[in-house]
N, C-alpha and C positions, 0 to 999 in steps of 0.2 A: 661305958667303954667305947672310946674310938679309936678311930684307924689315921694314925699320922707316919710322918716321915721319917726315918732312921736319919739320925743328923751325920752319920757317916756315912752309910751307903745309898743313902739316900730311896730306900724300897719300904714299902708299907706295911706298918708292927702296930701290935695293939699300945693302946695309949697307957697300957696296968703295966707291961710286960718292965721285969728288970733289965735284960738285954736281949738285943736284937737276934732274930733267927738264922736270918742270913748271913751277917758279920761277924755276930757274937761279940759285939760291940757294947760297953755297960752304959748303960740310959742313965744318967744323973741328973743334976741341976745345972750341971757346965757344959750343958748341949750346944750353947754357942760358939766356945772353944773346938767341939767336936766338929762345927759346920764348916767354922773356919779353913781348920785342918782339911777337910775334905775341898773344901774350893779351892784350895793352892794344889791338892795331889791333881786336881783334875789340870789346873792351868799347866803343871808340868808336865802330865802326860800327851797334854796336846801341844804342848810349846819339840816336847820327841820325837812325836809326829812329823809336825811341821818339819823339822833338822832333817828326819829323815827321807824325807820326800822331796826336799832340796836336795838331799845329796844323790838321790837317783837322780833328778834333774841335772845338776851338774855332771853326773858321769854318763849320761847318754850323751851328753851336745861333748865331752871328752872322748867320747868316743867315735862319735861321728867324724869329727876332726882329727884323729889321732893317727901320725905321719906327715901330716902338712894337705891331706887332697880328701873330699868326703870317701864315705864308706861305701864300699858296696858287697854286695851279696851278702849271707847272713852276718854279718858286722852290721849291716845297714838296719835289720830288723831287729838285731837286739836294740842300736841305738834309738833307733826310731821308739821303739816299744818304754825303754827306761825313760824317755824325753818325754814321751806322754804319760806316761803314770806317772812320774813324777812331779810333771807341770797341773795332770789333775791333782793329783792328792795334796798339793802345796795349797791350791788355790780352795780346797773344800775343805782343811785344817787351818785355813785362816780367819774362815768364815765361822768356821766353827770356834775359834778363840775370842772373835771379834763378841760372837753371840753371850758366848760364857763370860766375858768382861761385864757386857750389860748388864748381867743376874746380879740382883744383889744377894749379898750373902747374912 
């Protein structure tokens, strides 16, 4: 008995078991099918990600801008604030898809 991968959740189950503990996911001979499955939910949830943390980006520098003149007073700190969480969180869910492309599956 060994300890391998749940081909959809990817957490560690004994290699006898008929499904997995954590997912409750049924262990067959069409494990590949299941990996599959599991590597496209993952590239969509970080393809979400990414959408979403462009669209903070996009609505801070909207907001900065919004009336023709920058912002100031707390206008200025929400914009400012949406502008940087969203320029990180875009740029370390990109890195993050770039990395989950390389995996093979």
């Amino acid at each position: 008995m060994a300890l391998v991968n749940c081909p959809s959740c990817n957490k560690r189950i004994s290699s006898m078991a008929k499904e997995c503990n954590h997912c409750k996911a049924s262990i067959s001979a069409d494990n590949e099918s299941l990996k599959v499955i599991s590597h496209i939910k993952r590239s969509n949830q970080l393809m979400n990600q990414s959408f979403l943390a462009l669209t903070l980006f996009i609505g801070g520098v909207v907001t900065w801008f919004w009336g023709g003149e920058p912002a100031e007073g707390a206008r200025s700190y929400i914009a400012v604030g949406a502008f940087s969480l969203g320029f990180v969180g875009y740029l370390i869910t990109r890195v993050q898809i770039v990395l989950h492309k390389r995996k093979k599956v």
